[in-house]
N, CA, C and O of each residue as an XYZ file, in Angstrom:
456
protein
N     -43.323    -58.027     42.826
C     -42.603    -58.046     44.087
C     -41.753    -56.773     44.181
O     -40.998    -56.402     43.282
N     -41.938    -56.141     45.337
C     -40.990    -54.556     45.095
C     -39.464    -55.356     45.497
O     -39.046    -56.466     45.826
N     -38.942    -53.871     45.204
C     -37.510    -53.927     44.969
C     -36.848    -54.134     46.409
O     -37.558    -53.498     47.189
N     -35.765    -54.763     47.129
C     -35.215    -54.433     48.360
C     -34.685    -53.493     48.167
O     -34.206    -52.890     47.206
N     -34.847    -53.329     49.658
C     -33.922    -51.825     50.079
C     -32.313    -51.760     49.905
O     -31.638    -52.724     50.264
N     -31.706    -50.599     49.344
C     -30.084    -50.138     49.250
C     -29.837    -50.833     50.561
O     -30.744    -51.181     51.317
N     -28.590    -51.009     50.779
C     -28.123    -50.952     51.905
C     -27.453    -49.678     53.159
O     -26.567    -48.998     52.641
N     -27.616    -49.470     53.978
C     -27.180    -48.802     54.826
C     -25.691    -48.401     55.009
O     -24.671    -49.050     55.240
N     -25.836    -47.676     54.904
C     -23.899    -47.411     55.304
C     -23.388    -45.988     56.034
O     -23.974    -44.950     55.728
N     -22.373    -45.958     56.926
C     -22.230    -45.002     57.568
C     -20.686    -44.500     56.738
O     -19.931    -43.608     57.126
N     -20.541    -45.238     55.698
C     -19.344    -44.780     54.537
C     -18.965    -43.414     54.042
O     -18.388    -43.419     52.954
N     -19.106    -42.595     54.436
C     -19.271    -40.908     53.521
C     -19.001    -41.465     52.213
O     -19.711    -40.965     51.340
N     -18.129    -42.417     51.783
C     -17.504    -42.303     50.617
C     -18.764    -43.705     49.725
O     -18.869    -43.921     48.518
N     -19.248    -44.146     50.469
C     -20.627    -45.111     49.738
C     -20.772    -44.374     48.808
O     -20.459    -43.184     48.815
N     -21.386    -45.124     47.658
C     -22.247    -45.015     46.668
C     -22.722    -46.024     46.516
O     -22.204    -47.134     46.640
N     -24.171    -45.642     46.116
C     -25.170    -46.631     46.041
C     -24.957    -47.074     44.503
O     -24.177    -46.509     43.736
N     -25.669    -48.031     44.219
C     -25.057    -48.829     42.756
C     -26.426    -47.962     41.728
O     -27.550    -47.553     42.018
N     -25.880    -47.971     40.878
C     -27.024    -47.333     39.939
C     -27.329    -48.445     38.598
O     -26.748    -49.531     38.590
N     -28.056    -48.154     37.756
C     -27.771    -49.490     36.583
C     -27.222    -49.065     35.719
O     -27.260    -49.793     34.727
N     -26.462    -47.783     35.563
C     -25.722    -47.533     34.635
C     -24.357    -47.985     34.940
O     -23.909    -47.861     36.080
N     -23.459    -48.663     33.688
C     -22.308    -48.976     34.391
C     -20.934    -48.589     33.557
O     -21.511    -48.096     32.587
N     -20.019    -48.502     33.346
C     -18.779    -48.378     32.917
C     -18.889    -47.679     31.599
O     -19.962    -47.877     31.030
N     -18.305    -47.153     31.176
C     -18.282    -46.525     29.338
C     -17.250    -47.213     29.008
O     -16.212    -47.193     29.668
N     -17.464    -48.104     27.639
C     -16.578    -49.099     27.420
C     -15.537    -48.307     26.283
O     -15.289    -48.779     25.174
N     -15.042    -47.136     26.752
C     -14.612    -46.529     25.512
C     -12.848    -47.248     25.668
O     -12.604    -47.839     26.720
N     -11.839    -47.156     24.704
C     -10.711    -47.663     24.530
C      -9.929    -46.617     24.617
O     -10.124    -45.633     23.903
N      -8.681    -46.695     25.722
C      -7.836    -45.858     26.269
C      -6.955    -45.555     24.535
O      -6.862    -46.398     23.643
N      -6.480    -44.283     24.499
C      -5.457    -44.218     23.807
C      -4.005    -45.330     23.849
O      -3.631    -45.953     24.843
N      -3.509    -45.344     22.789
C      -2.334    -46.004     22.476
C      -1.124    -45.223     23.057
O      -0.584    -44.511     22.211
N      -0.646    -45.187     24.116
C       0.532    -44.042     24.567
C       1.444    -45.031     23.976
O       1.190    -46.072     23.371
N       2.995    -44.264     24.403
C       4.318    -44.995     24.117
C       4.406    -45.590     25.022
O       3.736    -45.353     26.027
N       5.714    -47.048     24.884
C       6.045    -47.115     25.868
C       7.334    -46.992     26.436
O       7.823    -47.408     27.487
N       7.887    -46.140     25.239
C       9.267    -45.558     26.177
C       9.362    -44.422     26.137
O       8.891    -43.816     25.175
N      10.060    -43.699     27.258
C       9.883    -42.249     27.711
C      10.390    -41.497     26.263
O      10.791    -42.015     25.221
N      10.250    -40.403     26.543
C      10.749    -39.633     24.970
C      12.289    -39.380     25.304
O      12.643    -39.440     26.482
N      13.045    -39.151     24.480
C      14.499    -38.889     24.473
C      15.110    -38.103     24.963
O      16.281    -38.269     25.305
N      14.258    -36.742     25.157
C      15.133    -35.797     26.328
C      14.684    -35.989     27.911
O      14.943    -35.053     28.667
N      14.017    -37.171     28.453
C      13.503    -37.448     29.463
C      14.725    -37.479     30.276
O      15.749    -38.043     29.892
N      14.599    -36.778     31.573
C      15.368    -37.760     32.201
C      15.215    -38.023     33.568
O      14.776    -36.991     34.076
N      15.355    -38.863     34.382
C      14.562    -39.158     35.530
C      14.979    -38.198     36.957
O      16.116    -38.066     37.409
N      14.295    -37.867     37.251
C      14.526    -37.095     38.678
C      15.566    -37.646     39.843
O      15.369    -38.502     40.706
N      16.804    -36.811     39.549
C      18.073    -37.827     40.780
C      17.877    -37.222     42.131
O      18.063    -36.011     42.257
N      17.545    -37.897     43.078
C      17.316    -37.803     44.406
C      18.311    -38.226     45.333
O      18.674    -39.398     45.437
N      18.824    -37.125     46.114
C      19.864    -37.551     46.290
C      19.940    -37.162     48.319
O      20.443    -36.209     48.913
N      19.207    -38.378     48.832
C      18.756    -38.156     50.167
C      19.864    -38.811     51.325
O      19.909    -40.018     51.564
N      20.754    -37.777     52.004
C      21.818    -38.172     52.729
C      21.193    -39.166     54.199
O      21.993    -39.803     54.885
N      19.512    -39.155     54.541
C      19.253    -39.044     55.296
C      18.790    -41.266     55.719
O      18.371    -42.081     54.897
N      19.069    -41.476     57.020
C      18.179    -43.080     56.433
C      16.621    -42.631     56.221
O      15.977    -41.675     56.655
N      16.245    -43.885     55.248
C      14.954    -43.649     54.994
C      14.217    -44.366     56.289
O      14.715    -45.347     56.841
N      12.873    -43.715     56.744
C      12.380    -44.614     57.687
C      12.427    -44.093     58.820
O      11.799    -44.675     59.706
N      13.324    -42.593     59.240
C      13.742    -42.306     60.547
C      13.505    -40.944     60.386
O      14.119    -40.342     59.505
N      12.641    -40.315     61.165
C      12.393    -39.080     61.647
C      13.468    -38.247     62.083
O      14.402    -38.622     62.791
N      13.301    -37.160     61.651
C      14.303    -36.066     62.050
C      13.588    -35.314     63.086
O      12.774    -34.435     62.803
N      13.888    -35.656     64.287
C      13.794    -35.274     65.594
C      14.715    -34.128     66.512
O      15.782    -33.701     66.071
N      14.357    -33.847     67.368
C      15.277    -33.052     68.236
C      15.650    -33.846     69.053
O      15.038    -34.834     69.461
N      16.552    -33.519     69.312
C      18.150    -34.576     70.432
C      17.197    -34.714     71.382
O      16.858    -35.785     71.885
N      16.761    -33.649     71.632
C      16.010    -34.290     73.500
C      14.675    -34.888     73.468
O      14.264    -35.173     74.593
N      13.805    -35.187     72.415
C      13.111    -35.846     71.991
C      13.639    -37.386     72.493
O      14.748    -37.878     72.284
N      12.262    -38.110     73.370
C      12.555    -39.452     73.601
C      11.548    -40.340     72.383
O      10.507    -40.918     72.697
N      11.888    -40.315     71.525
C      10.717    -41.170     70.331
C      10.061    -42.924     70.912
O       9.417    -43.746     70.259
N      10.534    -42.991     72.305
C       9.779    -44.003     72.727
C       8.473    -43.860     73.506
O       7.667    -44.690     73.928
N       8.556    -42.073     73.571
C       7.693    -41.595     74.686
C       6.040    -41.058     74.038
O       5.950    -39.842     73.868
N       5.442    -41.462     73.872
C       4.495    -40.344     73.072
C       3.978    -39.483     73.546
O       3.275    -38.803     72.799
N       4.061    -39.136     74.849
C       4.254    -37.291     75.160
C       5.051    -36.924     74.880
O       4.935    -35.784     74.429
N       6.431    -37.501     74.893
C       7.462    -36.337     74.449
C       7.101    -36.111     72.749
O       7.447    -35.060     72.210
N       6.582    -36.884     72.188
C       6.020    -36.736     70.528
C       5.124    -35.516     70.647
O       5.378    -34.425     70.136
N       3.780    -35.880     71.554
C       2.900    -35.173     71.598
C       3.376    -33.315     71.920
O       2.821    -32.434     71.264
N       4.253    -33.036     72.803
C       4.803    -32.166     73.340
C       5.647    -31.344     72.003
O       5.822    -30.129     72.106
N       6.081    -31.991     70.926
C       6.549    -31.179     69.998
C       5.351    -30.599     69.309
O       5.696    -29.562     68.742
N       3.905    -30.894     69.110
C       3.442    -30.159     68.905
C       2.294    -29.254     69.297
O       1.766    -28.333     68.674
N       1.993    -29.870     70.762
C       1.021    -29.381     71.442
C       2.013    -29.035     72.546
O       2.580    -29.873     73.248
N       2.251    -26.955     72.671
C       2.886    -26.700     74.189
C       1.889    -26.582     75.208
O       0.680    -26.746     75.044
N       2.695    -26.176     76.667
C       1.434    -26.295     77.619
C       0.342    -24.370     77.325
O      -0.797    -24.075     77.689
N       1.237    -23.656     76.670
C       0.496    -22.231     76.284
C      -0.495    -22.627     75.261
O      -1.596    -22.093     75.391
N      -0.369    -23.320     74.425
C      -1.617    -24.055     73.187
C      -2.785    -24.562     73.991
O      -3.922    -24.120     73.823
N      -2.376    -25.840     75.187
C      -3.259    -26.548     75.565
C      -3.885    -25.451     76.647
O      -5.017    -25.717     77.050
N      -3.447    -24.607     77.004
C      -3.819    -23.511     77.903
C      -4.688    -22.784     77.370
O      -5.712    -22.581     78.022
N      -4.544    -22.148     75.980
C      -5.907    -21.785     74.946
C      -6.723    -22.647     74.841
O      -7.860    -22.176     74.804
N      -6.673    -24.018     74.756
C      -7.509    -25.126     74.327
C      -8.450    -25.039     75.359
O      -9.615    -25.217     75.002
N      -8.273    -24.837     76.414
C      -8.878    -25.645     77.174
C     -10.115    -24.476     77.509
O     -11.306    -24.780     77.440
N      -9.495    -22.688     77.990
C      -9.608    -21.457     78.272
C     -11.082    -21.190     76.949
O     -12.065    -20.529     77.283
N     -11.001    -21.651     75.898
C     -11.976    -21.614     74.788
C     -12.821    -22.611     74.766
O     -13.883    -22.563     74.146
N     -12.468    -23.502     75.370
C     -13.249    -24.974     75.745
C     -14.543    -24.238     76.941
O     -15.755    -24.059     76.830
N     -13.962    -24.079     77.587
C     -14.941    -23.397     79.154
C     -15.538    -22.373     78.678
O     -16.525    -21.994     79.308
N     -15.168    -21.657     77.516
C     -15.861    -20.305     77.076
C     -17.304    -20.573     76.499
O     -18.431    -20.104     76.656
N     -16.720    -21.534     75.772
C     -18.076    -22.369     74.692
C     -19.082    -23.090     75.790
O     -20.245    -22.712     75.655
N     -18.927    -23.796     76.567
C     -19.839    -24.367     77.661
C     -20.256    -23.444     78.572
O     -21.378    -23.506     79.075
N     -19.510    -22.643     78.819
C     -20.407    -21.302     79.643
C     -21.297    -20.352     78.694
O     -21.874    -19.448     79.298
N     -21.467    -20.405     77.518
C     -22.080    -20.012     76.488
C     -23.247    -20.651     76.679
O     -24.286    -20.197     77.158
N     -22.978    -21.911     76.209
C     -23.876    -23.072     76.076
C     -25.097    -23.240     77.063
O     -26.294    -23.275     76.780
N     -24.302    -23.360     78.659
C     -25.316    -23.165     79.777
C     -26.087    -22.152     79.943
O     -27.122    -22.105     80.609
N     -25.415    -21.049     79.130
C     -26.204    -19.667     79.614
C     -28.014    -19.794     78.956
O     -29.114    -19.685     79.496
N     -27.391    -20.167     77.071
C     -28.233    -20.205     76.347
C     -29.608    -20.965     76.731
O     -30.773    -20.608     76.553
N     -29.079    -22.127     77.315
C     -30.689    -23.338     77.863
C     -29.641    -24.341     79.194
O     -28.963    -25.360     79.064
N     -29.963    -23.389     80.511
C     -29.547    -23.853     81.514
C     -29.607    -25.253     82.327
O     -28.831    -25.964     82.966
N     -31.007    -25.244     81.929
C     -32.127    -26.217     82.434
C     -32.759    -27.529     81.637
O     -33.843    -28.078     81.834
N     -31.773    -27.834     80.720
C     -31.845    -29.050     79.711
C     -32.083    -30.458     79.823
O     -31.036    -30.911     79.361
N     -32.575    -31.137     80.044
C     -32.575    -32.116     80.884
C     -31.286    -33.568     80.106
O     -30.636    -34.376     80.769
N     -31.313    -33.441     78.759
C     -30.423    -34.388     78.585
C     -29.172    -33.957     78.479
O     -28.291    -34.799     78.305
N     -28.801    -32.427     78.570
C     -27.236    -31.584     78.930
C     -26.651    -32.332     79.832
O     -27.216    -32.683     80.868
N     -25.361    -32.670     79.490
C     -24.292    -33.250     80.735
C     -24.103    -31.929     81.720
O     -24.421    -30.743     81.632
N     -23.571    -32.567     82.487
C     -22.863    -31.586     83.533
C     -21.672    -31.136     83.478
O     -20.793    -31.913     83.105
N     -21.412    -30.105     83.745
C     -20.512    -29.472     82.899
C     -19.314    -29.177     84.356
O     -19.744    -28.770     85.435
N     -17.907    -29.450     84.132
C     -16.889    -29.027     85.282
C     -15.572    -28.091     84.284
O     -14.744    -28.688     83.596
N     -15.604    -27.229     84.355
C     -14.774    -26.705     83.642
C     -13.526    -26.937     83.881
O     -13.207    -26.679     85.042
N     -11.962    -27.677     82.620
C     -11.209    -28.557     82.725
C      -9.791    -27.168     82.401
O      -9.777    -26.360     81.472
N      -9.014    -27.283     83.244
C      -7.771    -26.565     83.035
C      -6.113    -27.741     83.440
O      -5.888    -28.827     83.974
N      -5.565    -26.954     82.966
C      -4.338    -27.881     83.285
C      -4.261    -28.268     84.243
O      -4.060    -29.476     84.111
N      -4.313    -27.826     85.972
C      -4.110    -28.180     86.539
C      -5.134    -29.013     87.234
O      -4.857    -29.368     88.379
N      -6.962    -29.601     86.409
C      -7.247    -30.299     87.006
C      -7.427    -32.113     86.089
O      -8.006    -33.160     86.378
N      -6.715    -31.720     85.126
C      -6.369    -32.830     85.004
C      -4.790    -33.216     84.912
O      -3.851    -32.427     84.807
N      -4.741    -34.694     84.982
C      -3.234    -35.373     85.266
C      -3.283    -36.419     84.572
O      -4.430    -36.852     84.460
N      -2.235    -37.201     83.884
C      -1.727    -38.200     83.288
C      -0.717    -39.210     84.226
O       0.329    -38.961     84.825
N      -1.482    -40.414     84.082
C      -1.008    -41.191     84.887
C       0.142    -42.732     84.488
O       0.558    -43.445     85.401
């Protein structure tokens, strides 16, 4: 009777099972108390834990105003300016494609958030 098939996975991180399995070798014996000139790292954080260090005019309820600290409208203005560059490329290369979308080239001012 043949073998079933692996299973399918869209995992990048899958691995398929092999029949080799574990090396049963025995971890070293470490200590278990630190050595004597150890001494632990003092951290000494004035700040609460849990809370972002923001700018005053930052509304942290807003997630454009989030988004806006790191995307300005001169960034999204490249974004978009290199966006239309690449699709006018694209059309030039094979105009006449039949499963190519249609292409409207997108700048700030033709889209809006509602």
């Amino acid at each position: 009777m043949p073998k079933r098939a692996a299973p399918i996975s869209n995992d990048p991180d899958f691995v398929k099972f092999t029949k080799y399995g574990q090396k049963g070798s025995v971890l070293p014996d470490l200590p278990r108390t630190p050595p004597a000139a150890w001494q632990p790292l003092e951290i000494n954080n004035p700040h609460t834990f849990g809370r972002a260090q923001l700018p005053q005019h930052v509304n942290v309820d807003s997630p454009i105003s989030l988004f806006d600290l790191f995307y300005d409208a001169e960034l999204l203005d490249r974004i978009a300016y290199h966006t239309n560059q690449h699709a006018e490329k694209l059309q030039a290369e094979a105009p006449s494609t039949p499963d190519r979308r249609r292409w409207k080239p997108t700048s700030k001012a033709s889209s809006s958030i509602k």
